[in-house]
Each structure stands twice: as C-alpha cells, then as structure tokens.
C-alpha positions in Angstrom: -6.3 -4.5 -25.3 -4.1 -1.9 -27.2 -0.7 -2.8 -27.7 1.5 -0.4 -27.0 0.0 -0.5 -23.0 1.6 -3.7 -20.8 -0.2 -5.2 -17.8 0.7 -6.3 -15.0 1.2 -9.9 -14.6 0.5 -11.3 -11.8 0.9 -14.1 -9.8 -0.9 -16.1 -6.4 0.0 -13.9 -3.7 -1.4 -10.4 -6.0 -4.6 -12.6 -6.2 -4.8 -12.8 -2.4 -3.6 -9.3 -1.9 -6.8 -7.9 -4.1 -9.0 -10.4 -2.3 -7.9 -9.4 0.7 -8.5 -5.3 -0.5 -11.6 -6.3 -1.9 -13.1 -8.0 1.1 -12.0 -5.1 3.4 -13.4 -2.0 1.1 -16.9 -3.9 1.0 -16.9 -4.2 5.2 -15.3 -0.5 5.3 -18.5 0.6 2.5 -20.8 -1.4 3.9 -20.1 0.3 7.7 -19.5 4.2 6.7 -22.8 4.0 4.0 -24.7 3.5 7.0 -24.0 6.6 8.9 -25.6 9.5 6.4 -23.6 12.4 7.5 -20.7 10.9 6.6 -18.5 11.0 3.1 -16.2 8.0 2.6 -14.0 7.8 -0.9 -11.7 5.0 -2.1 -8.2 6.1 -3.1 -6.3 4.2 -4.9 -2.7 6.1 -5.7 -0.8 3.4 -8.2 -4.1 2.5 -9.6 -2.7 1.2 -12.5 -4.7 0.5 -15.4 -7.3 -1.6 -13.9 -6.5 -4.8 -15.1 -4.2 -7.7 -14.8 -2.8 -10.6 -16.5 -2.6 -14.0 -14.8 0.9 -15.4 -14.8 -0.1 -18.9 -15.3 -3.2 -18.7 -17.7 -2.8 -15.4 -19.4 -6.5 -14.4 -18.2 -7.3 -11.0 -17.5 -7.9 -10.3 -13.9 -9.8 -7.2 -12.6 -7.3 -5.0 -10.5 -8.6 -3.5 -7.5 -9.9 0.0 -8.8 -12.7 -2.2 -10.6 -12.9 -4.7 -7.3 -13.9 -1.2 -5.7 -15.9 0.6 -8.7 -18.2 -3.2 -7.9 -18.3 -2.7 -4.3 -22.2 -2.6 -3.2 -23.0 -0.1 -0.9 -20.8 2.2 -3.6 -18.4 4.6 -2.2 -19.1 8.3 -2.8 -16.3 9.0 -4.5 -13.1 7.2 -6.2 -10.0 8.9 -6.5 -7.4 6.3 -8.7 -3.6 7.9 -9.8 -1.5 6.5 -11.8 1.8 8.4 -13.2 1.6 6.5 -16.7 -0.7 7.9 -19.2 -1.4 5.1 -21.3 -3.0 3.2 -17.9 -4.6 5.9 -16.9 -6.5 6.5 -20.8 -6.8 2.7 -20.5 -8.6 3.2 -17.1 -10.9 6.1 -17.9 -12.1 3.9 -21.4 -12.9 1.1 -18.6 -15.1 3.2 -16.1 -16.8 5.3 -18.9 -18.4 8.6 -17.7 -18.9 8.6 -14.2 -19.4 11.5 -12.0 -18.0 9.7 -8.8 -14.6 8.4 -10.3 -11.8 10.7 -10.4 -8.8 9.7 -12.6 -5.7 11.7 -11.6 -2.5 11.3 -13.9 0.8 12.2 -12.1 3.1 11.8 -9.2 0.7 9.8 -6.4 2.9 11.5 -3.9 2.1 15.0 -5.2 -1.7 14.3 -5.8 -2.4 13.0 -2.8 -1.1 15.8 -0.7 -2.4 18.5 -2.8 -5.5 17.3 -4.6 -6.9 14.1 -3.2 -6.0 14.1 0.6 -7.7 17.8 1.2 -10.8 16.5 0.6 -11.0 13.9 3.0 -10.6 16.5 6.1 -12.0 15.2 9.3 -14.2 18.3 10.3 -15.7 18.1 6.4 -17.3 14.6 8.1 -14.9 13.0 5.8 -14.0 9.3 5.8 -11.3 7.8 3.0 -9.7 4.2 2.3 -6.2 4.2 1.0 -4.6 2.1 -1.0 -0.7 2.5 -1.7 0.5 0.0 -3.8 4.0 1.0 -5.1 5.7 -1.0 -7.4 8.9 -0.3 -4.9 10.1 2.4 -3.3 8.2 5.4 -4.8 6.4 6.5 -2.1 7.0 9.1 0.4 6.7 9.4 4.4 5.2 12.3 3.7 2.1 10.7 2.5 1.4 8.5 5.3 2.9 10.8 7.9 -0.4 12.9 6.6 -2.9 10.6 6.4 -2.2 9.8 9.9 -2.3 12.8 11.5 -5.6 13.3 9.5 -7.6 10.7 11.7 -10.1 10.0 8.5 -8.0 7.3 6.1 -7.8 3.6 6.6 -4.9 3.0 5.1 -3.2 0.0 3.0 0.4 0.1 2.1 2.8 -2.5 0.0 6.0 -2.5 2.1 8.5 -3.5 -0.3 11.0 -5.4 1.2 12.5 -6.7 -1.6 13.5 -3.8 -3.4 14.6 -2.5 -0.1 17.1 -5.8 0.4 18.4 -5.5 -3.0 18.9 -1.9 -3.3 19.6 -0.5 -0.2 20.2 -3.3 2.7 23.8 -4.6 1.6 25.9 -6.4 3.9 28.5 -3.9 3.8 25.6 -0.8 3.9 28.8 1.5 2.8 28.1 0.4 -1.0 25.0 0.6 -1.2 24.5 3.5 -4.0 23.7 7.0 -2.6 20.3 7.6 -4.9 19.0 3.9 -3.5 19.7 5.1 0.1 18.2 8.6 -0.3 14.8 6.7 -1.6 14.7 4.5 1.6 15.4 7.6 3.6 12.3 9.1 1.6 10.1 6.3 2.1 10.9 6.0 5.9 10.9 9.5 6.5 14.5 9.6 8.0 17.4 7.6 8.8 16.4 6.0 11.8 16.1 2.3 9.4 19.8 2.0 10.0 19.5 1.6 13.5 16.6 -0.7 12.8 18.0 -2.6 10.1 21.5 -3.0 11.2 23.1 -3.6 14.6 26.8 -3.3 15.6 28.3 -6.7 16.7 32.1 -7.6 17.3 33.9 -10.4 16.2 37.8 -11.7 15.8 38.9 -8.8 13.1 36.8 -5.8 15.5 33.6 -4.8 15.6 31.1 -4.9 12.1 27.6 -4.2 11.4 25.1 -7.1 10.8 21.6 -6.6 8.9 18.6 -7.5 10.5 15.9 -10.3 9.2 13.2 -8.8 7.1 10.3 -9.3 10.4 12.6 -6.9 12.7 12.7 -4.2 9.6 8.9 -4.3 8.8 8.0 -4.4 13.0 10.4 -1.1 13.0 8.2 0.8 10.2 5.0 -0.2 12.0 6.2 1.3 15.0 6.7 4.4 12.8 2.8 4.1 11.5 2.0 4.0 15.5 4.3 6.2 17.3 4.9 9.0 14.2 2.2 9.3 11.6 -0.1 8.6 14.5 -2.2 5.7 13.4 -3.6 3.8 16.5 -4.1 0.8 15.0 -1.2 -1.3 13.4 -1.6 -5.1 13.4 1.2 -6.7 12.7 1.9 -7.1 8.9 0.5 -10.0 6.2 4.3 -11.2 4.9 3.3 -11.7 0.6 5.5 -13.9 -1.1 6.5 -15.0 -4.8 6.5 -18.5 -6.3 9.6 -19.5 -4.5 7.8 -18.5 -0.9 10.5 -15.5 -0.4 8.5 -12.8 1.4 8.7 -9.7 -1.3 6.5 -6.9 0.2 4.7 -7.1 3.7 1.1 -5.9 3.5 0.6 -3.5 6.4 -2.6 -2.2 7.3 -3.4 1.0 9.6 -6.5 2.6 10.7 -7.5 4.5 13.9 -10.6 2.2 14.8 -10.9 -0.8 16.9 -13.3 -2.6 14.7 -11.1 -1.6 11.5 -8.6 -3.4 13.0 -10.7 -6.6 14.4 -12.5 -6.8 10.3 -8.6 -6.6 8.7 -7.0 -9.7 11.4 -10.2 -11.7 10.6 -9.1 -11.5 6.8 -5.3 -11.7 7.2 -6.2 -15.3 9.8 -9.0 -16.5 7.1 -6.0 -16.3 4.5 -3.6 -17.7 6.5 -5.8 -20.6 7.6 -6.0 -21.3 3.7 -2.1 -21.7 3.9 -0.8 -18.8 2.1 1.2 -17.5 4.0 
C-alpha cells in the first residue's frame, strides 16, 4: 500500500453498514439481471479508495466498490467518485482494466448530476443503485432531490448526524458559524431543519428555543425523501453508532418499489436481531 495514501479505518458499525450494502446490491443484481431489457449500474459517489483498515486488527477490509465489483449476477456498469486523486489512482490499480467500471475523480455532487445520473434515465430502461456515503456534510439536496424525481435509483445515504450536532445544532443556534449553517442548508435543501430541529418553548426568563433529539431530526429529512424528492418508499432509518453506542450517522434507505423496501427492513431486522443496534 503506497504511503503517501491513508485508509480509512474503520470500526463495527462500518462493518455492518458494508454488510448491509453488500447484501442489498446482490438482491437488487440478482432481481434487475433477470429482466433483459433492463440496464441497472452501481454508483458509488465517495467511493473512496476501495479499501479499509480495521480499527482493532489493522486488517485490510474490502470497501464496498469491491463488495459490488464481486457481486454475482454483475451489474452492467459501475460508476465509483471520489474527489481525492490518490484513492481514486489507488482504485483504478485495484480493478485493473475493465470496460464496465467507471472511475470518476471530482466533486460527487457535480458528477452525478452531469455525468453519472444522465445515464440512468428512466425511458433509456435504466435502473441504478446509489450509494452516498459522505464523510459529513458534503453532499447536496440537489443530488437526491434528482434522483428522486428520476424514478430509476435505489438509493443509500449516510445521514450524518454527528457532524450535523457539532457543527450546526448548538444550543444557542445563533452561534453556530455561518459557513456550517449554509452546509446544512445545502444538504437539506432549505431551511426548513430549523423548524424541525428546534422548537420554541417558554420558561421563567421568556420564551427560548430547545433542540430536538437526533430521531425527530432524521424522521424530518425522511419526510423530505417522501414528500420532496419523491421517493415512495422511506423506512424508517438504521441509527449506526461508534464504540461508545452514540448514534453518529443514520443509514437511510429510499427506493420507489414495494419489494425494495420489504428486502432492505429484512436486513436492517436481521441486524438488529444480532444486537447492533
């Protein structure tokens, strides 16, 4: 592994998250491979560079671009993005030449709407899974505004709570630094999260505002999946935690198909079942 690139390291609850990835893109292959006038693609926009390193062991541990790249029925095409050049290099030395994998270096946000997305168009008989992983809040609405009004992604998406409490969510919201706020803004797609995330209540010294648990801000953005980008199914959210069982990201899942949504719950209980969540 070349030195000047750094992995990931990461910990349980990654693990689970790329089992849980991996066990839905081989159902999602496995269904769309057997309809033959359909095209499906994986997308995987903060791809990263394919690899991980275990916390605890200091193993490497194949990162969901190569979970997918071994899925069996293949997908016909992978589209993986990453904005850092070293893991992208370090990705493209991994797959070697193949004619199905597209490596894209830049700004997921950007190459999604204008290189990847457009060729997963719905009257093309085009079918995609998305994966958007952010390592916080660098993602826009945007994105999944469009990829639910396009009716063809299944979509994944790291909702990153943590970042969102320490950078935006203050307790006095006043303070919270104007470049933090205008990436939540971003990321929602406007600033209907203060209503969400704070409500007015009165006390001795007047009225103040108080911020809302973490479930009642991730149940406000899946309204937004249902209601605005136009997904029609949202179930509710996998909570992912780190060692200390805080939940940092909530794993959301949308797709406009009854049976997407029946496969993903079936996951998300057979996880829970094994306690972790």
């Amino acid at each position: 592994m070349p030195d000047e690139l750094r992995f990931d390291q990461i910990g349980y609850w990654s693990e689970v998250k790329l089992d849980i990835l991996r066990e839905y893109a081989a159902a999602y292959s496995k269904i769309l491979s057997a309809q033959p006038f359909l095209t499906h693609a994986y997308i995987d926009a903060f791809a990263g560079a394919g690899v991980h390193i275990r916390k605890v062991t200091g193993e490497p541990v194949p990162g969901s671009p190569l979970n997918a790249l071994n899925v069996s029925p293949p997908f016909r095409e992978y589209h993986l993005i990453d904005i850092d050049s070293k893991k992208t290099n370090y990705l493209r030395k991994l797959i070697g030449s193949r004619k199905d994998v597209f490596v894209h270096k830049g700004d997921a946000n950007a190459v999604l709407l204008k290189q990847v997305l457009p060729r997963v168009r719905y009257e093309d008989y085009r079918r995609g899974l998305c994966i958007l992983d952010p390592y916080g809040l660098h993602l826009n609405w945007e994105v999944m505004f469009t990829a639910g009004q396009m009716k063809t992604i299944d979509l994944f998406l790291n909702f990153p709570v943590e970042d969102i409490n320490r950078n935006v969510l203050w307790r006095n919201p006043e303070k919270a630094p104007a470049a933090q706020v205008e990436r939540l803004t971003a990321f929602w797609g406007d600033e209907s999260w203060r209503q969400i995330a704070y409500t007015l209540q009165t006390g001795l010294f007047g009225t103040y505002l108080e911020k809302e648990p973490n479930k009642v801000v991730a149940e406000g953005f899946r309204e937004r999946l249902r209601n605005v980008a136009g997904f029609a199914r949202v179930p509710e959210p996998m909570p992912m935690r780190n060692s200390k069982g805080a939940v940092v990201y909530y794993l959301f899942f949308a797709s406009q198909k009854d049976t997407a949504e029946n496969i993903v719950l079936d996951i998300f209980k057979k996880y829970r079942s094994r306690g972790a969540v």
